[in-house]
C-alpha positions as CSV (number, residue, x, y, z in Angstrom):
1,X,-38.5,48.9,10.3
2,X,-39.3,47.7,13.7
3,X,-42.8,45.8,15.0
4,X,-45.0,47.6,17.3
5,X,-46.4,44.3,18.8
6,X,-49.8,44.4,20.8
7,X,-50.8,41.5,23.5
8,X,-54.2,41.8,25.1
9,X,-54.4,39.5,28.3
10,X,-57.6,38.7,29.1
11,X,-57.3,36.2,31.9
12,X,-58.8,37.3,35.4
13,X,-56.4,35.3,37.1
14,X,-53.4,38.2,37.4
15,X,-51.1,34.8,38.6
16,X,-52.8,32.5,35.4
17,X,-51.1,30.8,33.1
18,X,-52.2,32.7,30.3
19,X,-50.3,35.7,32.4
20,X,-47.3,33.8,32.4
21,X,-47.5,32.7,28.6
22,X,-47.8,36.5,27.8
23,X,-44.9,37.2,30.0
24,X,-42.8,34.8,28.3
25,X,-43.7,36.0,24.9
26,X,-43.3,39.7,25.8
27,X,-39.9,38.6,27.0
28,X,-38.9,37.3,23.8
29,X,-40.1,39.4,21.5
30,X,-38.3,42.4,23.7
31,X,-35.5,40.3,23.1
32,X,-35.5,40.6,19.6
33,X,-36.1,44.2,19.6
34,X,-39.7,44.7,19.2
35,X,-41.6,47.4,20.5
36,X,-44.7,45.6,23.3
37,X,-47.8,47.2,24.5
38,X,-49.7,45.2,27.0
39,X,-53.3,45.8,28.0
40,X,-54.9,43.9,30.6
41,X,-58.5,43.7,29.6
42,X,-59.6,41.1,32.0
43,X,-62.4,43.2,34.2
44,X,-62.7,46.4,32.0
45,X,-66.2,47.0,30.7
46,X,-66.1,47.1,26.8
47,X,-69.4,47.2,24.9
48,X,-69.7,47.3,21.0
49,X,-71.4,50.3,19.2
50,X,-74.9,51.4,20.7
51,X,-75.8,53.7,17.8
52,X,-75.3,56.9,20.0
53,X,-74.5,58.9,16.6
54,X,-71.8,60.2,17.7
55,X,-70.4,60.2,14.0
56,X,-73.1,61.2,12.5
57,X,-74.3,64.4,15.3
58,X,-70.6,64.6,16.8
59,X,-71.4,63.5,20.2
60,X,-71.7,60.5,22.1
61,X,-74.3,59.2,24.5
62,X,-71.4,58.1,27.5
63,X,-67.9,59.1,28.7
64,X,-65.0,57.1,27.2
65,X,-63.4,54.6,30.3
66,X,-61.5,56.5,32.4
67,X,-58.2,54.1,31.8
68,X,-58.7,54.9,28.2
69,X,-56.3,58.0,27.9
């Protein structure tokens, strides 16, 4: 069975070193036949839960991000 391996960047430097470490680990682990999806999170706005009651009343109180899919 193959790995579906996420990496989540979250450096705002798109040159960093943290960039570069998850380039080099992508790299490898492509290598080895694993399955990679990167998301670059650095500059998104992500918020926790806000008790819209969505899951209770089926609806939400905002729109998803429109990178989301």
């Amino acid at each position: 069975m193959s790995k579906h391996i996420v990496v989540l960047s979250g450096s705002p430097r798109k040159d960093g070193n943290t960039v570069r470490l998850a380039d080099a680990f992508i790299e490898g682990a492509k290598a080895a036949g694993k399955e990679i999806s990167l998301f670059r999170v650095a500059g998104l706005q992500i918020g926790g839960c806000r008790g819209c009651g969505e899951r209770l009343y089926g609806y939400a109180i905002f729109s998803p991000l429109p990178n989301s899919g």
